[in-house]
PASEBA-1860 file (N, C-alpha, C; in nm, 3 decimals):
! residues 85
1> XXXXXXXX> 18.464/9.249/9.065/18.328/9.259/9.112/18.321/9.192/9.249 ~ 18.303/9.282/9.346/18.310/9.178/9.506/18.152/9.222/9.577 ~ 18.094/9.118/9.548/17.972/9.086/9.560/17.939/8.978/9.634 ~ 17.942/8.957/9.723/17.933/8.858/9.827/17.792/8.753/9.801 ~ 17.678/8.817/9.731/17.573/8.744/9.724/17.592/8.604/9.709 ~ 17.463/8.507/9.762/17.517/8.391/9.705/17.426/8.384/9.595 ~ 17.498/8.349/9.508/17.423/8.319/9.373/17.398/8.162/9.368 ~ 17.235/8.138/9.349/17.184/8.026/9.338/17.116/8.000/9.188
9> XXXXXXXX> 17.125/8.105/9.140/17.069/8.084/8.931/17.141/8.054/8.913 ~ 17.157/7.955/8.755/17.243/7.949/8.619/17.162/8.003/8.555 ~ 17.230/8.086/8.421/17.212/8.122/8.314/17.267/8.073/8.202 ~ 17.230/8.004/8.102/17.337/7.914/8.026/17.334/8.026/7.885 ~ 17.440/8.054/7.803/17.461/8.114/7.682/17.542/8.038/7.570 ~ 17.485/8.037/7.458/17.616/7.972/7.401/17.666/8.072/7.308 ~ 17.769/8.064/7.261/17.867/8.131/7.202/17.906/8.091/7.097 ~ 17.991/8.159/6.989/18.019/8.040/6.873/18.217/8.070/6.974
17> XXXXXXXX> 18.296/7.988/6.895/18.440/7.961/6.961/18.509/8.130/6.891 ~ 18.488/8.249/6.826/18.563/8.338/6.818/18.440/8.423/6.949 ~ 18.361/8.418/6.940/18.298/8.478/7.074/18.341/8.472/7.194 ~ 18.373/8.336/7.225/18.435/8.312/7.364/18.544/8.360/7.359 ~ 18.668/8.346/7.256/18.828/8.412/7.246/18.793/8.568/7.312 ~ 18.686/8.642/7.200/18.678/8.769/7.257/18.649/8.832/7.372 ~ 18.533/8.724/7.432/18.515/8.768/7.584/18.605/8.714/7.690 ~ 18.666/8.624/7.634/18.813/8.578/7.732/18.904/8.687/7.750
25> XXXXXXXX> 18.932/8.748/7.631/18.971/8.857/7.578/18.954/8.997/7.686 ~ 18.839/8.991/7.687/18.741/9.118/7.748/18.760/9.083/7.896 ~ 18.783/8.991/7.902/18.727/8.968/8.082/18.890/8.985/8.140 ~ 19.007/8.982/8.084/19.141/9.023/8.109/19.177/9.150/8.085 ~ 19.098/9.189/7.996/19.142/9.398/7.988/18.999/9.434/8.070 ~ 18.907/9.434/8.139/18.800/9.455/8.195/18.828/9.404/8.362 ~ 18.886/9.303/8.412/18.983/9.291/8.492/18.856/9.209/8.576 ~ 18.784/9.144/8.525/18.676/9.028/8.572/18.729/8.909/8.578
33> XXXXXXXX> 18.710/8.851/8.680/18.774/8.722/8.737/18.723/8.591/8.655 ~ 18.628/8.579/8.570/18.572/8.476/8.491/18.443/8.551/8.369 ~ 18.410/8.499/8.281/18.311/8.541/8.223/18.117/8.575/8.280 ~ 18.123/8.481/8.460/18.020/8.505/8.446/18.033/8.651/8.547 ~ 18.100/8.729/8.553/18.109/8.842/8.640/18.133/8.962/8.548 ~ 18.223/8.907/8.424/18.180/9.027/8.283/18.012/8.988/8.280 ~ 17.958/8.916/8.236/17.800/8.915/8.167/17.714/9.021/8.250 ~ 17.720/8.908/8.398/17.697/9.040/8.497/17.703/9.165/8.537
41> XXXXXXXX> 17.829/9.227/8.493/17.876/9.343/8.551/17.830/9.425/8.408 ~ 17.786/9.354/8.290/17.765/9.388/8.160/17.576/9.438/8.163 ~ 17.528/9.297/8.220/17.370/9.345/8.222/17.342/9.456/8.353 ~ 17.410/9.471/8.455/17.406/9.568/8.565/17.421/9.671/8.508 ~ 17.500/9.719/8.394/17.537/9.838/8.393/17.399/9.865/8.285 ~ 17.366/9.807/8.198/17.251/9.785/8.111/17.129/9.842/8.189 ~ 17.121/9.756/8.298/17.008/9.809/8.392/17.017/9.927/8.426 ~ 17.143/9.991/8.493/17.140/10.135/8.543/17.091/10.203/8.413
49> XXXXXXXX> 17.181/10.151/8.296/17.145/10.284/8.181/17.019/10.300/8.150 ~ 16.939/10.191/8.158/16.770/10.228/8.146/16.729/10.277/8.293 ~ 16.770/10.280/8.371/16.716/10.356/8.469/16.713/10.523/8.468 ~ 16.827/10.527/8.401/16.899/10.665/8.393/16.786/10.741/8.275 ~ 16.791/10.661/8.182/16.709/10.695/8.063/16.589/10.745/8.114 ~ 16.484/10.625/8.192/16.387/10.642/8.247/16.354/10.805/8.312 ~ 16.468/10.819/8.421/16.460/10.934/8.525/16.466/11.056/8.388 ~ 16.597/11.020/8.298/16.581/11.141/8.228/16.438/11.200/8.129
57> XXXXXXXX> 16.371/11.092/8.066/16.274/11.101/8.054/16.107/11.153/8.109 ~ 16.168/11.100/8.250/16.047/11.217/8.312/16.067/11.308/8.359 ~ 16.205/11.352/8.344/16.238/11.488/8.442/16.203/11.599/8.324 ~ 16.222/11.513/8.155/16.201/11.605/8.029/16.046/11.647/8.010 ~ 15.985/11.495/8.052/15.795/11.526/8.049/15.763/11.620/8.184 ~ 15.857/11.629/8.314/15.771/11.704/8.408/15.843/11.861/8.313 ~ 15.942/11.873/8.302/15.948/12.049/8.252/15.868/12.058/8.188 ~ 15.833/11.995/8.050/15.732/12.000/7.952/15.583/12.051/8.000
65> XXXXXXXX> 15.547/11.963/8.095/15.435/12.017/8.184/15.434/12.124/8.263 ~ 15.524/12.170/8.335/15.529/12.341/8.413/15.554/12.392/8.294 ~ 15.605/12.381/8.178/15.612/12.507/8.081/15.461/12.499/8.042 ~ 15.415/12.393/8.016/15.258/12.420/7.935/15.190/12.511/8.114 ~ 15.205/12.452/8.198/15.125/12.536/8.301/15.138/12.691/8.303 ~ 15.278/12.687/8.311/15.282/12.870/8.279/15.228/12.927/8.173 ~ 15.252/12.819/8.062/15.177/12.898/7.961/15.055/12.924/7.909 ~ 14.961/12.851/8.029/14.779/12.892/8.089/14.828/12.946/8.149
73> XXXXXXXX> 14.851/13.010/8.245/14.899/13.047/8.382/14.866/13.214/8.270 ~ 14.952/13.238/8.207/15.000/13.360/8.135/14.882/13.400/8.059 ~ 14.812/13.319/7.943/14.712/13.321/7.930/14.539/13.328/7.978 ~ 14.540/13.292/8.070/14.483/13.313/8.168/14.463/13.416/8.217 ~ 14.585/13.544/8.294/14.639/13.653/8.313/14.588/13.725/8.215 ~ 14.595/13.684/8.054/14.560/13.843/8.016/14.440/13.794/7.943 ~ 14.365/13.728/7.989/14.232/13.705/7.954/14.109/13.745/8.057 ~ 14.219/13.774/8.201/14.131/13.842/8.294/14.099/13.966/8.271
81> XXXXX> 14.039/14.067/8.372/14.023/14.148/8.352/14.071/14.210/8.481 ~ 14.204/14.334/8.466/14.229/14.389/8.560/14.138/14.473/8.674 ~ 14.200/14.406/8.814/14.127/14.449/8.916/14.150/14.575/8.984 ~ 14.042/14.661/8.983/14.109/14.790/8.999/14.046/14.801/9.167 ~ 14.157/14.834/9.272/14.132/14.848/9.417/14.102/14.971/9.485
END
């Protein structure tokens, strides 16, 4: 993770002692230089996935809405009465 920010928070967590083995664990096959750059690189990706969720979610409510529009749109149409020129 090369992130230049300066980080001025702590976040404190505690762990029980097979928790820490595992994320010691994790942070050597994940290839993170200490545990607080797994947590990080753990809640970042957390964040994107609700972002992602989010976007997908309204991209599902805007179709939802042009289909209901067409489908006044259509109704509408044959509730008029053809215009004869």
């Amino acid at each position: 993770m090369a992130n230049l920010q300066n980080r001025t928070r702590v976040v404190y967590v505690r762990v029980s002692e097979s928790e820490f083995r595992q994320f010691r664990e994790l942070c050597q096959q994940q290839g993170a230089r200490n545990m607080s750059d797994l947590v990080r690189s753990a809640m970042e990706s957390m964040s994107r996935q609700r972002s992602r969720e989010f976007e997908n979610e309204v991209t599902r409510r805007l179709q939802q809405l042009e289909s209901s529009i067409d489908h006044l749109k259509n109704a509408v149409a044959e509730m008029a009465p053809e215009r004869k020129g």
